[in-house]
C-alpha positions as a printed NumPy array, in Angstrom:
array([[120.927, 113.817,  90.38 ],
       [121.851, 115.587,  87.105],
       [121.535, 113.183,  83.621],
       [124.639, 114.141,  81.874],
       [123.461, 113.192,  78.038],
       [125.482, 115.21 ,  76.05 ],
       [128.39 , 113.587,  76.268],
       [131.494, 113.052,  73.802],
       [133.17 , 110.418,  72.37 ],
       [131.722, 107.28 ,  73.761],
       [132.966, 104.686,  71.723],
       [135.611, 106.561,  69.851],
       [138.124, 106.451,  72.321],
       [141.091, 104.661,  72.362],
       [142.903, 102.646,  74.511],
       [146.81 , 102.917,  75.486],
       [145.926, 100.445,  78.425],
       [143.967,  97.221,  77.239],
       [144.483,  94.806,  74.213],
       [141.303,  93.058,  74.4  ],
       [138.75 ,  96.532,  73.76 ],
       [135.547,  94.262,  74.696],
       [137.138,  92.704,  77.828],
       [134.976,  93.375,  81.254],
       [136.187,  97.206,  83.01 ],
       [137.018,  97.257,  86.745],
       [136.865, 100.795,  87.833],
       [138.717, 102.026,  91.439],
       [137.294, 105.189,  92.685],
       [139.19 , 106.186,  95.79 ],
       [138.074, 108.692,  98.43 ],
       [138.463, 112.125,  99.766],
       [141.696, 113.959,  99.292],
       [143.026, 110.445,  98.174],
       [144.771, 109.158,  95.257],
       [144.891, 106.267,  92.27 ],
       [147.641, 104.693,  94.551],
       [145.374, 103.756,  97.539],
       [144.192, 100.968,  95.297],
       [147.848,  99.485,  94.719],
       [146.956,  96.124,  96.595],
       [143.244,  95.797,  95.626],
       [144.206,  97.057,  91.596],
       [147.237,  93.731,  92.116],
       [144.872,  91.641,  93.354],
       [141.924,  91.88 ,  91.031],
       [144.642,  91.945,  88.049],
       [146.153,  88.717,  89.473],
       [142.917,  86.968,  89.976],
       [140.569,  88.47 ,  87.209],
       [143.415,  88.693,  84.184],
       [139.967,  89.103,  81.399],
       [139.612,  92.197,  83.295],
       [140.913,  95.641,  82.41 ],
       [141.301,  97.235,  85.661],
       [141.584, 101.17 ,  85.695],
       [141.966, 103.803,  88.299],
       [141.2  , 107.061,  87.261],
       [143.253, 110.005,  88.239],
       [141.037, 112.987,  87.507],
       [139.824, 114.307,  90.784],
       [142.827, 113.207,  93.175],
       [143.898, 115.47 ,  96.044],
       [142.303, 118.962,  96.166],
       [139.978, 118.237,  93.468],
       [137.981, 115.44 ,  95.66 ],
       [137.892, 118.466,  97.964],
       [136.79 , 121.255,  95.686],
       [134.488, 119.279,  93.547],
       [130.878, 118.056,  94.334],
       [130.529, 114.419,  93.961],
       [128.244, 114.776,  91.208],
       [130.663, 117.137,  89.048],
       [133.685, 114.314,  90.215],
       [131.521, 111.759,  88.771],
       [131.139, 113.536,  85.205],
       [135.074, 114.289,  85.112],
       [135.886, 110.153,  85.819],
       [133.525, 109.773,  82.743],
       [135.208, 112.095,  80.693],
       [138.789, 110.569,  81.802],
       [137.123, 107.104,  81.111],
       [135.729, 108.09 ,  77.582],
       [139.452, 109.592,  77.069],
       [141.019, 106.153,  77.655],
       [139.024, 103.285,  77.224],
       [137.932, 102.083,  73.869],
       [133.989, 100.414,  72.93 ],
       [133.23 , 101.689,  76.598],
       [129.539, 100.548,  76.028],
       [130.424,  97.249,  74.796],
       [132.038,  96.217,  78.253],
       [130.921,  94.888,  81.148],
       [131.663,  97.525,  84.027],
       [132.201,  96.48 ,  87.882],
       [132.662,  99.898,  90.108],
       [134.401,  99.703,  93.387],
       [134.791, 102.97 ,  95.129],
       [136.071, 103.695,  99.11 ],
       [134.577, 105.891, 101.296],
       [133.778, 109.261,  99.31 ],
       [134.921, 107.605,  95.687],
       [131.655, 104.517,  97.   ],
       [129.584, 107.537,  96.602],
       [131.105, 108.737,  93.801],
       [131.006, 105.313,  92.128],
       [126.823, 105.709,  92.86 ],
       [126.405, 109.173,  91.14 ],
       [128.051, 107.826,  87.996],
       [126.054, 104.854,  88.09 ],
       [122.98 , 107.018,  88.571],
       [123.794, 109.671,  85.928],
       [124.947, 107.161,  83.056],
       [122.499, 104.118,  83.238],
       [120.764, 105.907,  80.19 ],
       [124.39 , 105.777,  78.521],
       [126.16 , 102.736,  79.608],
       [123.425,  99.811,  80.567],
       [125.884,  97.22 ,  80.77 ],
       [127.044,  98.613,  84.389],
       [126.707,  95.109,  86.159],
       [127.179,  96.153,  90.077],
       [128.782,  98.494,  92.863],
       [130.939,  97.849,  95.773],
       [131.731,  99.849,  98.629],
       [133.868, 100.036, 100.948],
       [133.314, 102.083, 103.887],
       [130.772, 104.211, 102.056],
       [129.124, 106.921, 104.054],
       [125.787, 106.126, 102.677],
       [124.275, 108.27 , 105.414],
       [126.732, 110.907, 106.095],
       [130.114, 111.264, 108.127],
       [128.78 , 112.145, 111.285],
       [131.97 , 112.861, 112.859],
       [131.855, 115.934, 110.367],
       [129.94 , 118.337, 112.964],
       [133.285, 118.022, 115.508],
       [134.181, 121.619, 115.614],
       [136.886, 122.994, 118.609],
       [134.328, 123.723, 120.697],
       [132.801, 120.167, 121.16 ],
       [135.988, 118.945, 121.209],
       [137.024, 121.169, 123.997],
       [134.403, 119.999, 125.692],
       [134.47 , 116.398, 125.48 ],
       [138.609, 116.29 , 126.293],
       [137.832, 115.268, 129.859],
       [140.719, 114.85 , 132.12 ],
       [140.103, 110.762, 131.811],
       [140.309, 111.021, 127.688],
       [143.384, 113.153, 127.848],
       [145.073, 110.67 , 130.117],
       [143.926, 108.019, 127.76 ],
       [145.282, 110.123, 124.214],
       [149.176, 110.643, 126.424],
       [148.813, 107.063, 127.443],
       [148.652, 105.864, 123.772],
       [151.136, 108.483, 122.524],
       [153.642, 107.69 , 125.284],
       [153.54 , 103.743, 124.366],
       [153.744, 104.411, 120.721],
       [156.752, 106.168, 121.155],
       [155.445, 109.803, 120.328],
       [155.732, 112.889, 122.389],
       [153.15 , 112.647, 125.229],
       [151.158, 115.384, 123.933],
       [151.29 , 114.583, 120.681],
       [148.051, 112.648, 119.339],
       [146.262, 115.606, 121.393],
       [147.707, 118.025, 119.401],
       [146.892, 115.997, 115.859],
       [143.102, 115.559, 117.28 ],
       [142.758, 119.287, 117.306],
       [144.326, 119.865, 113.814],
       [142.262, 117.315, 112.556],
       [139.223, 118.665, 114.106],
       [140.287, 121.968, 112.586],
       [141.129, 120.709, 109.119],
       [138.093, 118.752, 108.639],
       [135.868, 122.05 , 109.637],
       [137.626, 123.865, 106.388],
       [137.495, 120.597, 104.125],
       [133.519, 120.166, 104.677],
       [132.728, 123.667, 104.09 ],
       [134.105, 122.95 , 100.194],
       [131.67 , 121.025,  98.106],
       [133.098, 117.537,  97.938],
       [133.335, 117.669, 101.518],
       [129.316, 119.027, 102.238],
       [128.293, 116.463, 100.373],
       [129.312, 114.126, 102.682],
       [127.436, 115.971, 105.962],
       [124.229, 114.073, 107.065],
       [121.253, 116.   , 105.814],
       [123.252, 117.158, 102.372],
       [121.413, 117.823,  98.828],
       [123.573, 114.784,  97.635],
       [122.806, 112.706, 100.458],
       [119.126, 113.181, 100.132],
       [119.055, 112.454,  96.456],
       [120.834, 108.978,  97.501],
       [117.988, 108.571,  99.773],
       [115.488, 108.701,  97.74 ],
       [116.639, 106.129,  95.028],
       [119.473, 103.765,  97.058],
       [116.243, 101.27 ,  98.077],
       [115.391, 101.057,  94.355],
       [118.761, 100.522,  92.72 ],
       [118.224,  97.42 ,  90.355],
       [121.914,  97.156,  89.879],
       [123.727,  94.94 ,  92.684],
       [125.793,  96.18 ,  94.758],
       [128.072,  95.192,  97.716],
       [128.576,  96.957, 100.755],
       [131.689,  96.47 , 102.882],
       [131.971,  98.002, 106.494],
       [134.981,  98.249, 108.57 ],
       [134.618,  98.218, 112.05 ],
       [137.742,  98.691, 114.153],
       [137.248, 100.995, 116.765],
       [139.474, 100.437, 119.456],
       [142.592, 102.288, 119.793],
       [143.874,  99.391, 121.547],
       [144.17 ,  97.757, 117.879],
       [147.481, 100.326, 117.394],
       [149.053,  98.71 , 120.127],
       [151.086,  95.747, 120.193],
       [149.488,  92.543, 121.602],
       [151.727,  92.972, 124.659],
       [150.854,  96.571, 125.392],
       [147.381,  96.393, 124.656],
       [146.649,  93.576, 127.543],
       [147.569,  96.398, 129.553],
       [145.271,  99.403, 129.028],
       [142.077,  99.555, 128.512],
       [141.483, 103.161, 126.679],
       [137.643, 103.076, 127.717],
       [137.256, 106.786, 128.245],
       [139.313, 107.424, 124.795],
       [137.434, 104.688, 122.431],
       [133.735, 106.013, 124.246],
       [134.351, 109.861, 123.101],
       [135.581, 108.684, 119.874],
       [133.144, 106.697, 119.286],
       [130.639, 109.618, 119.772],
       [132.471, 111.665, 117.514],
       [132.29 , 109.254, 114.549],
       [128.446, 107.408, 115.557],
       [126.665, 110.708, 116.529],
       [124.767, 109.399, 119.273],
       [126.251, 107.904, 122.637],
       [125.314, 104.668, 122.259],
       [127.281, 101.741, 123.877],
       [129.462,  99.756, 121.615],
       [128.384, 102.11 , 118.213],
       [130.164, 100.132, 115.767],
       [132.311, 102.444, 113.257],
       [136.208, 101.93 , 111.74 ],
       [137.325, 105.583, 113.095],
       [135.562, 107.929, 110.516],
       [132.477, 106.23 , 109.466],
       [129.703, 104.724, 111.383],
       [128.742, 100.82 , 110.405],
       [125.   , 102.268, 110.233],
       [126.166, 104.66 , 107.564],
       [128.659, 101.833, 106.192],
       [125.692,  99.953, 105.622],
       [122.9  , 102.061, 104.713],
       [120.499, 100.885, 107.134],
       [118.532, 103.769, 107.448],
       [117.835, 103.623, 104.107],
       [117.665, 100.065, 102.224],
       [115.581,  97.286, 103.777],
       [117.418,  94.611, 105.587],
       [115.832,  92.048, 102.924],
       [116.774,  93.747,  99.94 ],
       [118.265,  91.24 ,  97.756],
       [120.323,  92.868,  95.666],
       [122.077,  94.835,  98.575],
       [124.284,  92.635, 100.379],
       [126.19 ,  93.862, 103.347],
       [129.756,  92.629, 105.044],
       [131.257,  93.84 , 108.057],
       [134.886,  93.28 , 108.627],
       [135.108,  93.87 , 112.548],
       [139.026,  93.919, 112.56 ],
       [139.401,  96.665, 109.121],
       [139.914, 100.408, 109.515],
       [138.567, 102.569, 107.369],
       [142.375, 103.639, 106.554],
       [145.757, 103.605, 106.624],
       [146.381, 105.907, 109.225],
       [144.228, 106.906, 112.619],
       [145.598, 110.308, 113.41 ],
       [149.044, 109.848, 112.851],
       [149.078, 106.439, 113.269],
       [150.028, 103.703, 111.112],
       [147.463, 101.395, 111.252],
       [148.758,  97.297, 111.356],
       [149.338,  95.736, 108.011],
       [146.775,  94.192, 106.188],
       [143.714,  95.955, 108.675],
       [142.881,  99.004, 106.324],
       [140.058,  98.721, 104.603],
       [141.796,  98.454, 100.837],
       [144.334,  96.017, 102.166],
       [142.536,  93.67 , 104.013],
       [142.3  ,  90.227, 102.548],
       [138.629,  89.549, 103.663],
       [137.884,  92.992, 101.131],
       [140.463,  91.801,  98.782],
       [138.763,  88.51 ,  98.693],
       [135.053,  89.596,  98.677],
       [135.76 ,  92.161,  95.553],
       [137.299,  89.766,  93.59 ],
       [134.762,  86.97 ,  94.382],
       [131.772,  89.837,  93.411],
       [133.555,  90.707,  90.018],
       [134.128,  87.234,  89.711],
       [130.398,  86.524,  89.645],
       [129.426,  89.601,  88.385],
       [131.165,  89.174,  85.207],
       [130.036,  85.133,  84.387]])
C-alpha cells in the first residue's frame, strides 16, 4: 500500500462540526455503492452513548465513486475530506468503524497514515471481506446452471408468500448477477475479488497490525429469516439456501456460514490472522445480515448488520474502551 506523505493541511483545518477540537474522532466508513446515511442508527447510537466523541461520516466517495475508485485512492479522498473538516486532527484520539467495503477502506487509511496520525487507537468491522467476496465470480452462465428446477421452485415459493409476482426474485437474481459482473470489473469493485492486488497487500500485513481491531460477522443465511414466523414453519427452502450459499462461500460445504454476500471465513479473516491473535478479536452475530435488503427484500428490523443492537452494542462498548 501507497504512503501518502505529502499531504495538506493537517492541523489547520477547521471545524464547523465539533466544539471541543481535542475531543476523541469516531469515523463511519460505509460500503460499496453506499452512503453517509447507512450509519443513521449506529452514528445515534455512538452520539447518545459516547457524547466526548465527535462522530463523523464522511461523504466523499458515496455512490459511483465507491464504484469507480480503488480502495486505496477512496482512502486518500476520506483523508482529504477529514483534513477539510476536522480541526487538531493529530491531537485526537481516532476509532474507525467501516462496513463491508468502507472495513477495508477503514484498513488502507489506517495503513497509509500511521506515519501521519499515530494516535489511531483501533478498527472495527463489520462484515469486512477480509478475504474477498467470493460470490463475485457468479456470472449468467453459472447461474444458469445452478437454477435447478428444485431452486426455482424454492425462489417462486418465497416470492409468492412475500407477496411478489411469482417470478419475480428470479428475475432480480439475474440482474443482480448481471450488475455485479459490471460493478467488479471497475476498480473499487476488483479490489474486492479474492486474489486482488489490494487483497494481497492486506495479506501480507493484517497478522501484524499492532493497532486493535474488532471484527464483526453476520451470519444469516436462511431465506427463511424473510418470512414471517408463521410462514417460515412451513417451508424449508433447502435447495434455495444450499445454492446460495455456494454462491456467497465458494466451496459447497454444508452449513458455510455467510450473511448473503460475505462469507464468515472472509468476515473473519481466518485465512489470514491466527486464531490467538490478541489484538484481533472476532464476533459473529448468527441472526445479522450483511444488509438492509436481500434481493429486493426488506430484511426484518433491527437484523442488518448496522442496525443490530448486538453491533450497536459491541461498537460502542470498543470505543468505549478504546478511548479510556
Amino acid at each position: 500500500m501507497l504512503y501518502l506523505l505529502l499531504i495538506p493541511g493537517v492541523s489547520h483545518a477547521k471545524s464547523s462540526s465539533s466544539k471541543n477540537q481535542h475531543q476523541p474522532l469516531i469515523v463511519l466508513l460505509h460500503g460499496l455503492g453506499n452512503h453517509a446515511s447507512s450509519f443513521k442508527s449506529m452514528k445515534q447510537k455512538l452520539e447518545q452513548s459516547c457524547p466526548d466523541a465527535f462522530v463523523f461520516t464522511p461523504k466523499s466517495v458515496e455512490g459511483m465513486k465507491s464504484i469507480e475508485l480503488s480502495i486505496s485512492k477512496q482512502a486518500e479522498m476520506i483523508f482529504q475530506e477529514i483534513c477539510s473538516k476536522v480541526a487538531n486532527l493529530k491531537d485526537r484520539a481516532i476509532l474507525l468503524v467501516g462496513h463491508s467495503q468502507g472495513a477495508l477502506t477503514g484498513y488502507a487509511f489506517l495503513k497509509q497514515y500511521e506515519d501521519t496520525l499515530k494516535n489511531i487507537k483501533g478498527l472495527v468491522t463489520l462484515a469486512a471481506p477480509w478475504e474477498g467476496a467470493a460470490g463475485a465470480r457468479v456470472d449468467a452462465a453459472m447461474l444458469a446452471q445452478n437454477l435447478t428446477a428444485s431452486v426455482l421452485k424454492d425462489l417462486r415459493t418465497l416470492s409468492f408468500n412475500l407477496g411478489y409476482a411469482k417470478n419475480e426474485l428470479e428475475k432480480q437474481l439475474m440482474l443482480n448477477v448481471q450488475s455485479n459482473q459490471v460493478v467488479c470489473s471497475r476498480p473499487g469493485g476488483k479490489d474486492l475479488m479474492p486474489g486482488s492486488a489490494f487483497l494481497a497487500e492486506v495479506r501480507k500485513s493484517l497478522h501484524k497490525e499492532k493497532v486493535p481491531i474488532l471484527a464483526i460477522g453476520a451470519g444469516q443465511n436462511n431465506f427463511r429469516a424473510l418470512l414471517t414466523k408463521k410462514k417460515a414453519r412451513r417451508f424449508k427452502l433447502k435447495a434455495l439456501n444450499d445454492i446460495y450459499t455456494f454462491f456467497v462461500v465458494g466451496e459447497k460445504r454444508i452449513n458455510g456460514r455467510h450473511d448473503m454476500q460475505v462469507s464468515v471465513d472472509s468476515q473473519h479473516a481466518l485465512h489470514i490472522v491466527p486464531k490467538k491473535k490478541k489484538n484481533f478479536t472476532r464476533l459473529l452475530i448468527k441472526d445479522a445480515f450483511h444488509s438492509s435488503y436481500v434481493l429486493t427484500v426488506p430484511v426484518p428490523k433491527d437484523k442488518a448488520i448496522l442496525c443490530h443492537p448486538t453491533a450497536l452494542g459491541a461498537v460502542v462498548n470498543f470505543a468505549k474502551t478504546i478511548f479510556k
